[in-house]
PDB file of N, CA, C and O in Angstrom:
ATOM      1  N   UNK A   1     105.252  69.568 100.693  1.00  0.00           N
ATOM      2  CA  UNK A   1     104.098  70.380 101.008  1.00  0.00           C
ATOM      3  C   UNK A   1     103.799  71.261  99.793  1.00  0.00           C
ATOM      4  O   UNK A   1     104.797  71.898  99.457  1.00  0.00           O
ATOM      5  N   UNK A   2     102.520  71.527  98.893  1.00  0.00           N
ATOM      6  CA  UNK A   2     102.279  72.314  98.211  1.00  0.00           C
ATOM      7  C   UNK A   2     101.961  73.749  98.843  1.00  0.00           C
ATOM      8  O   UNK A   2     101.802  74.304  99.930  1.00  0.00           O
ATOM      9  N   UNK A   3     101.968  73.948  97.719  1.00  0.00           N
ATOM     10  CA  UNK A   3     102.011  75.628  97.313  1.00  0.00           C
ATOM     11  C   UNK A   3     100.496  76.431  98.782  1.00  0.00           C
ATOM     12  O   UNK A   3     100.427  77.368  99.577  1.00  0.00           O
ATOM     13  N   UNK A   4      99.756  75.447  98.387  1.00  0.00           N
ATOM     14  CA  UNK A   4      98.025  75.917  98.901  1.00  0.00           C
ATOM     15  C   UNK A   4      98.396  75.426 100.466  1.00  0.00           C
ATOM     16  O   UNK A   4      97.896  76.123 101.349  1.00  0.00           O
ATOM     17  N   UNK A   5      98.875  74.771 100.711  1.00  0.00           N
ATOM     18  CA  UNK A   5      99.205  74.243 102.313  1.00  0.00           C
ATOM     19  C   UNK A   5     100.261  75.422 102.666  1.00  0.00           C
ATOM     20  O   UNK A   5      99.918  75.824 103.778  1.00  0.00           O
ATOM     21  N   UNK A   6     101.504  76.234 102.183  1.00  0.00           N
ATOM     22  CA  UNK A   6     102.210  76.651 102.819  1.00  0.00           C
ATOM     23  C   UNK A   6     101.508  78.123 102.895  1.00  0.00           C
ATOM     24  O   UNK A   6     102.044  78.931 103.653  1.00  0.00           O
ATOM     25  N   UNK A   7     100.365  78.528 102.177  1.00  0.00           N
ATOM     26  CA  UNK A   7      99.848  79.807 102.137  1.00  0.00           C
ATOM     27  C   UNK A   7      98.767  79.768 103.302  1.00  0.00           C
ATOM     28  O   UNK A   7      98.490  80.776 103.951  1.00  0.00           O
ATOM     29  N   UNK A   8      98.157  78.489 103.524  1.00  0.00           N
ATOM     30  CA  UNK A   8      97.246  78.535 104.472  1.00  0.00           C
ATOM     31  C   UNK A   8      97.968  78.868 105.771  1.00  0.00           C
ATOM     32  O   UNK A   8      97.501  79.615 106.630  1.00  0.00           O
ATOM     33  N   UNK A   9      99.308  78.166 105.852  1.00  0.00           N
ATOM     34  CA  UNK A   9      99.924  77.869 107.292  1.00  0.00           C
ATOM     35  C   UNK A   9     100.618  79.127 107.815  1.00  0.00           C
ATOM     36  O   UNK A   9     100.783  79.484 108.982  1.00  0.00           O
ATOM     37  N   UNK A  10     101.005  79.745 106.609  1.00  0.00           N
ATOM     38  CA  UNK A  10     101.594  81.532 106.723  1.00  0.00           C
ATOM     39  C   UNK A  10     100.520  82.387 107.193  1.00  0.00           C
ATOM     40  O   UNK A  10     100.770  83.135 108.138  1.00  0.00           O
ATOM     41  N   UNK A  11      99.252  82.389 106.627  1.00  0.00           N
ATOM     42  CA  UNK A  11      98.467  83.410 106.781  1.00  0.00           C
ATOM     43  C   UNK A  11      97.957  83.012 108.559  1.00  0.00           C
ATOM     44  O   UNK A  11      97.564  83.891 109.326  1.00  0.00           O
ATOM     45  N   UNK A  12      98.063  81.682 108.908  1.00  0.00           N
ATOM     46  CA  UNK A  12      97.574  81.160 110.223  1.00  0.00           C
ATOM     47  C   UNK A  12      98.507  81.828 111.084  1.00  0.00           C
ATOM     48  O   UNK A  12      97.995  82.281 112.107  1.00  0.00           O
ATOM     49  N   UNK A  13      99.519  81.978 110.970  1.00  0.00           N
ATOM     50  CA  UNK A  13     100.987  82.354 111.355  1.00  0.00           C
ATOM     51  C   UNK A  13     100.871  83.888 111.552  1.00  0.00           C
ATOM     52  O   UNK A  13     101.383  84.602 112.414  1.00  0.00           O
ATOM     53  N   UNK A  14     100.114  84.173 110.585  1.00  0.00           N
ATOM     54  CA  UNK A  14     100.815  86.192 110.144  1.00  0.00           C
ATOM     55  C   UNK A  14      99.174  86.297 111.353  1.00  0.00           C
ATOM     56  O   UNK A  14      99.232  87.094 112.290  1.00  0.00           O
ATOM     57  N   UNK A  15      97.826  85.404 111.148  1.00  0.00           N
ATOM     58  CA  UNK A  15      96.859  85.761 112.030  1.00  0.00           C
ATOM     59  C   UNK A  15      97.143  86.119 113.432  1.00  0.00           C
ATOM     60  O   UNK A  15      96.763  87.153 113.983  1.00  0.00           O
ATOM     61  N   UNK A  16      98.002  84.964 114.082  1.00  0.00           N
ATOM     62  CA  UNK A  16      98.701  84.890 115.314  1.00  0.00           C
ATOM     63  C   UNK A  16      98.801  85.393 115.629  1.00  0.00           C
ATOM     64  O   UNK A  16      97.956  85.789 116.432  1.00  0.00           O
ATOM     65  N   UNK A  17     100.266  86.226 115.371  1.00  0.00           N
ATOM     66  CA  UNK A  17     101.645  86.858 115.595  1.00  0.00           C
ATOM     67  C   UNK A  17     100.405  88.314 115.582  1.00  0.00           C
ATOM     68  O   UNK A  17     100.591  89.243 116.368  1.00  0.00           O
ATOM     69  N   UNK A  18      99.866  88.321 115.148  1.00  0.00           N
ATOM     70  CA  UNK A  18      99.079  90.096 114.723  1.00  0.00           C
ATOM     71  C   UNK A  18      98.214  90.312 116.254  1.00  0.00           C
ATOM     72  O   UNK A  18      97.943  91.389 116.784  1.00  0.00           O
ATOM     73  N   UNK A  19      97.889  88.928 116.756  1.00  0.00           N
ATOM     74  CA  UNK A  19      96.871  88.729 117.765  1.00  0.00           C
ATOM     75  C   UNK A  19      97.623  88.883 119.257  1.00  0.00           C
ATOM     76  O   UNK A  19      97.197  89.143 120.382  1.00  0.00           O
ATOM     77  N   UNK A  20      99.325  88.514 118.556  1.00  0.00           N
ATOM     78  CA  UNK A  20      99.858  88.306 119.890  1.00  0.00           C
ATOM     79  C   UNK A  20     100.549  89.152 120.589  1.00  0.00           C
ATOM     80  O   UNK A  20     101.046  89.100 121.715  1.00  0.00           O
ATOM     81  N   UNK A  21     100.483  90.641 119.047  1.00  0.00           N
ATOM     82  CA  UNK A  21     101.156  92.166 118.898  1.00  0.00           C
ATOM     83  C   UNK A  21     102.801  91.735 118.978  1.00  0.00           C
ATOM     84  O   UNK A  21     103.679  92.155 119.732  1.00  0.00           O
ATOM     85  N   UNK A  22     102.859  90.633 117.791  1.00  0.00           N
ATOM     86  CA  UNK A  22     104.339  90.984 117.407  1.00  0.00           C
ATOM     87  C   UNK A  22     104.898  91.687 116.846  1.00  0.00           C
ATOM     88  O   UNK A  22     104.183  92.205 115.988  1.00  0.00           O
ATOM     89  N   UNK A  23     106.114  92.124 116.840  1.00  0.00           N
ATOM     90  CA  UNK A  23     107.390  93.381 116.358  1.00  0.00           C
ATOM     91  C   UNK A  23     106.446  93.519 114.921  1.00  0.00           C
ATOM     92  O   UNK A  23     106.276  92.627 114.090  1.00  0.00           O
ATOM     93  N   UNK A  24     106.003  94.628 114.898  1.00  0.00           N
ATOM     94  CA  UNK A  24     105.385  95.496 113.355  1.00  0.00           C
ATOM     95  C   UNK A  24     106.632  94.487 111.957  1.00  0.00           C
ATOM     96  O   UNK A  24     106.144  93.949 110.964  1.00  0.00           O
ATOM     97  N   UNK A  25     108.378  94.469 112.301  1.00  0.00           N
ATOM     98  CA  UNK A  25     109.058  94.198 111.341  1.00  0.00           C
ATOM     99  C   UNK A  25     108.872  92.295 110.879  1.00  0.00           C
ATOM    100  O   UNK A  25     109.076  91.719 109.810  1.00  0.00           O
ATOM    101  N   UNK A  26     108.362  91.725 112.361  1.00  0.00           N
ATOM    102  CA  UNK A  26     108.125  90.238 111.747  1.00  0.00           C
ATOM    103  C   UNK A  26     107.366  89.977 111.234  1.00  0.00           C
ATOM    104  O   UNK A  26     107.514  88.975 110.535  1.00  0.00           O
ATOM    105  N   UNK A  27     105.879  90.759 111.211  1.00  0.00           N
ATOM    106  CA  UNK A  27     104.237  91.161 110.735  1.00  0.00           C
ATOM    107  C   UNK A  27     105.130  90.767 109.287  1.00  0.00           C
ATOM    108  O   UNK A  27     105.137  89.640 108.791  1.00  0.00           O
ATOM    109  N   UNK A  28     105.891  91.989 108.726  1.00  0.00           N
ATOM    110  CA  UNK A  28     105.762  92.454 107.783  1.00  0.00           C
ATOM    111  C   UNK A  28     106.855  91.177 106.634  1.00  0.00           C
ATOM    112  O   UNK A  28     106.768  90.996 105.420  1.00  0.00           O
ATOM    113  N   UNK A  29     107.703  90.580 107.556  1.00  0.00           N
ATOM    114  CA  UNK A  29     108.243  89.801 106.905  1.00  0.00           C
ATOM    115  C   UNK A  29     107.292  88.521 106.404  1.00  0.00           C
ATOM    116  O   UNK A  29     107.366  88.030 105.278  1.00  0.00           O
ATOM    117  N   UNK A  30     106.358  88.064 107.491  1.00  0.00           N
ATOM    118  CA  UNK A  30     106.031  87.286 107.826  1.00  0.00           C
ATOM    119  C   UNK A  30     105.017  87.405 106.191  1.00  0.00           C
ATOM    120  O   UNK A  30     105.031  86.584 105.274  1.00  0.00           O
ATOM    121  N   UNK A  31     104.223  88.684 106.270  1.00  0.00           N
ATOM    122  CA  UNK A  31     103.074  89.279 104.927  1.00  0.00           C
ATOM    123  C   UNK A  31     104.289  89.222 104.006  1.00  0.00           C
ATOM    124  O   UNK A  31     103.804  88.644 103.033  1.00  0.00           O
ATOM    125  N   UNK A  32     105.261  89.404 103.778  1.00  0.00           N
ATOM    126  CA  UNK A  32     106.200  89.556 102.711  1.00  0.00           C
ATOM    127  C   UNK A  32     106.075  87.810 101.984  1.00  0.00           C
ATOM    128  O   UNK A  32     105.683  87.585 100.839  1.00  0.00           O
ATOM    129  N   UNK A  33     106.531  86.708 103.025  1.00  0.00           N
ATOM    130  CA  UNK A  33     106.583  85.894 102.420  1.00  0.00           C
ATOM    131  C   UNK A  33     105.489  85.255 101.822  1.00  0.00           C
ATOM    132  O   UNK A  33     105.623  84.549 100.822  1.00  0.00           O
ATOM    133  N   UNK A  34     103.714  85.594 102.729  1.00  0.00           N
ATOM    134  CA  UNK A  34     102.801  85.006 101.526  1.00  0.00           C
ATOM    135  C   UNK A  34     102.742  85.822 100.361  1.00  0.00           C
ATOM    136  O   UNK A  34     102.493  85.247  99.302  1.00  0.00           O
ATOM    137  N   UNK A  35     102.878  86.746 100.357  1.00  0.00           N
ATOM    138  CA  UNK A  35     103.100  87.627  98.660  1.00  0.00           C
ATOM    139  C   UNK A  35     103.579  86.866  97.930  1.00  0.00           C
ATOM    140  O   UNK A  35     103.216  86.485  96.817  1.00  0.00           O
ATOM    141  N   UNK A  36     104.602  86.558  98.668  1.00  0.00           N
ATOM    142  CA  UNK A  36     105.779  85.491  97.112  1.00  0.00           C
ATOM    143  C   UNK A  36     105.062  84.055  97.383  1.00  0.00           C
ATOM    144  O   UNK A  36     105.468  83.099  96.721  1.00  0.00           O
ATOM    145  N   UNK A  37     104.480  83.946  97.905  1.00  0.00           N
ATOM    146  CA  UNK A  37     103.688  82.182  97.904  1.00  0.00           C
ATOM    147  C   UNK A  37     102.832  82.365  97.090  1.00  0.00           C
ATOM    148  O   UNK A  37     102.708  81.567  96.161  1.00  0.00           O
ATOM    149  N   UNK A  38     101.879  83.633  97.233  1.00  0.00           N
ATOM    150  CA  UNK A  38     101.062  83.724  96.464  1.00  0.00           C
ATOM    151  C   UNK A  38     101.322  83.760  94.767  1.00  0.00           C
ATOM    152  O   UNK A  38     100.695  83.249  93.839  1.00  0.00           O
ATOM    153  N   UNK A  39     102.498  84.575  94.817  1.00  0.00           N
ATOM    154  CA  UNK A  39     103.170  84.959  93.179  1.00  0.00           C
ATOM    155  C   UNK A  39     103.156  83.306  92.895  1.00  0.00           C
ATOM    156  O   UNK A  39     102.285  82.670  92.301  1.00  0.00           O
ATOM    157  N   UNK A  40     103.822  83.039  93.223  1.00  0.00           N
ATOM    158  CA  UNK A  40     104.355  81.411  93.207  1.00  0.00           C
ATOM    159  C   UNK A  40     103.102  80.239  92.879  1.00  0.00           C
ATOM    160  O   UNK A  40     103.262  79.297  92.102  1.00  0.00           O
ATOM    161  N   UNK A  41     101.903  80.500  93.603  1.00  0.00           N
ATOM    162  CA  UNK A  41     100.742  79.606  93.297  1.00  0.00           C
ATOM    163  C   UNK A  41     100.340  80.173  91.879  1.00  0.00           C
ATOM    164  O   UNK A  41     100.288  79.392  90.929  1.00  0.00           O
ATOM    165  N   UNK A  42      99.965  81.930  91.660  1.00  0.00           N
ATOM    166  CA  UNK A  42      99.680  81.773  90.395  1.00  0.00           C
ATOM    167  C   UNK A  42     100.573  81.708  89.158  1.00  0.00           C
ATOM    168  O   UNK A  42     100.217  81.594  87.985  1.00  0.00           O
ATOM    169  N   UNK A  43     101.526  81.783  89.545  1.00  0.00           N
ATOM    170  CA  UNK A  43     102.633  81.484  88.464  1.00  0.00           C
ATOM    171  C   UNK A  43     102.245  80.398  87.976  1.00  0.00           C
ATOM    172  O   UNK A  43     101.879  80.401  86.801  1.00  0.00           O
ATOM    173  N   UNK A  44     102.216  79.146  88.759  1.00  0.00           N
ATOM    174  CA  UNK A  44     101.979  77.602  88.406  1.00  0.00           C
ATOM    175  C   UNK A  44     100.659  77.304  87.736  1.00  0.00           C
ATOM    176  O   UNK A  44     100.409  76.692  86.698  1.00  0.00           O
ATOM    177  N   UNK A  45      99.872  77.918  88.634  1.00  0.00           N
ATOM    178  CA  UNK A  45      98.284  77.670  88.297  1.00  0.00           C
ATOM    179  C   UNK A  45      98.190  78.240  86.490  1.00  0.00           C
ATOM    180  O   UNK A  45      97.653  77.516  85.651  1.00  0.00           O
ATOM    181  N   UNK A  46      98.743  79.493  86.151  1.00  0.00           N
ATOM    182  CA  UNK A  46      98.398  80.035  85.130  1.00  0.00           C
ATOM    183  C   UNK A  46      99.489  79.632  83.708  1.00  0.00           C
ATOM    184  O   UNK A  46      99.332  79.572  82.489  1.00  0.00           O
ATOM    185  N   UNK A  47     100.524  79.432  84.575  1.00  0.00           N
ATOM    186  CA  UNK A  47     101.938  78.993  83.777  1.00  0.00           C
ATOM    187  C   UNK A  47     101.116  77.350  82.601  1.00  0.00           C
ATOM    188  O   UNK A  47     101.015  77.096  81.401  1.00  0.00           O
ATOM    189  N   UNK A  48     100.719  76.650  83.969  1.00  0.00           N
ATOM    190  CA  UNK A  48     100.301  75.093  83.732  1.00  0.00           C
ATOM    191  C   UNK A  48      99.424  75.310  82.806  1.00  0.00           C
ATOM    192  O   UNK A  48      99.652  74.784  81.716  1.00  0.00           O
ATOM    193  N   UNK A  49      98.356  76.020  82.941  1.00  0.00           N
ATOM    194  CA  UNK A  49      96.928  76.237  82.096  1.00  0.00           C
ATOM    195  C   UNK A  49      97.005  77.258  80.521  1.00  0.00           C
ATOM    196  O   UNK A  49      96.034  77.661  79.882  1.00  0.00           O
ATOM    197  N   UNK A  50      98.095  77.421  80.288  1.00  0.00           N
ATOM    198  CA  UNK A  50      98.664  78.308  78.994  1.00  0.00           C
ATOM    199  C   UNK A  50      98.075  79.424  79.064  1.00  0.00           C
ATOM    200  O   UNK A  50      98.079  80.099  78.034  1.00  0.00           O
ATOM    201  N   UNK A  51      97.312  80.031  80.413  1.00  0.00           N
ATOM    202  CA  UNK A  51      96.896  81.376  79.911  1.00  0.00           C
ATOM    203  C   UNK A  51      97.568  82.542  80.594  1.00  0.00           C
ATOM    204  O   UNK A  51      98.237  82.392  81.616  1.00  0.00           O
ATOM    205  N   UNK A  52      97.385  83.652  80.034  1.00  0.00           N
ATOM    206  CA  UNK A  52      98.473  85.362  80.214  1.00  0.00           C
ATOM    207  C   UNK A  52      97.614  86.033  80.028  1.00  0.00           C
ATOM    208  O   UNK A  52      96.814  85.983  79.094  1.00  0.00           O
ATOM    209  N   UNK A  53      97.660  86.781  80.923  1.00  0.00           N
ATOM    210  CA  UNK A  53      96.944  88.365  80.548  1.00  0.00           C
ATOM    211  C   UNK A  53      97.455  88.817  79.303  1.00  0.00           C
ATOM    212  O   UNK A  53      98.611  88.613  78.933  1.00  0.00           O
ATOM    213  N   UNK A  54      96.483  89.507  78.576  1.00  0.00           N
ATOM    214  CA  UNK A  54      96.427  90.533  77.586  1.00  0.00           C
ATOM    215  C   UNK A  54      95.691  91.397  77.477  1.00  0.00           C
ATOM    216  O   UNK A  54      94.488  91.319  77.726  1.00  0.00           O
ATOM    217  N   UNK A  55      96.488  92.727  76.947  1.00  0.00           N
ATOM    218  CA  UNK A  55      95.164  93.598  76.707  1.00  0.00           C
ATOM    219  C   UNK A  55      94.268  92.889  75.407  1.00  0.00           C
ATOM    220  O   UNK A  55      94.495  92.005  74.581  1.00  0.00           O
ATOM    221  N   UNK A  56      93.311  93.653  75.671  1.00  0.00           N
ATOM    222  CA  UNK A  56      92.422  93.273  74.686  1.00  0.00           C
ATOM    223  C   UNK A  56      92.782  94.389  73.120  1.00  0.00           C
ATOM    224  O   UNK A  56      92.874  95.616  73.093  1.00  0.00           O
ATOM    225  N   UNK A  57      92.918  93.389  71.961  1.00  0.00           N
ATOM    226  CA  UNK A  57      93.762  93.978  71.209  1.00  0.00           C
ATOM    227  C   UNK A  57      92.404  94.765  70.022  1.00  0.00           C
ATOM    228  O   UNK A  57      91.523  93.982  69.667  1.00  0.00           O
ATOM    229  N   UNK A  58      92.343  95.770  69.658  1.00  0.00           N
ATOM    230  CA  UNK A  58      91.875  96.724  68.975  1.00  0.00           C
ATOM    231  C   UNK A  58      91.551  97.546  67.880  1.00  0.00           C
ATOM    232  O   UNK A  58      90.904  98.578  68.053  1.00  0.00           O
TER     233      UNK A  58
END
């Protein structure tokens, strides 16, 4: 399963659980792990494509 499928299926998940007034601490685990899915998609996306933030140099 990629990266873009497991972020869709978390956020479907974290929608739920919010709808269904689960424990505030599984909410938060649940938002914890698309954070790091998310880190994780642009890591790849930007890693793959050679580009990095920079300041703009002066």
């Amino acid at each position: 399963m990629d990266i873009k499928n497991r972020i869709k299926i978390a956020r479907d998940l974290l929608n739920n659980a919010i709808k269904m007034n689960v424990n505030p601490e599984i909410i938060y685990k649940i938002s914890r792990k698309i954070d790091t899915y998310i880190a994780v998609y642009y890591h790849q996306e930007y890693e793959g494509a050679g580009v990095y933030a920079k300041e703009d140099e002066q």
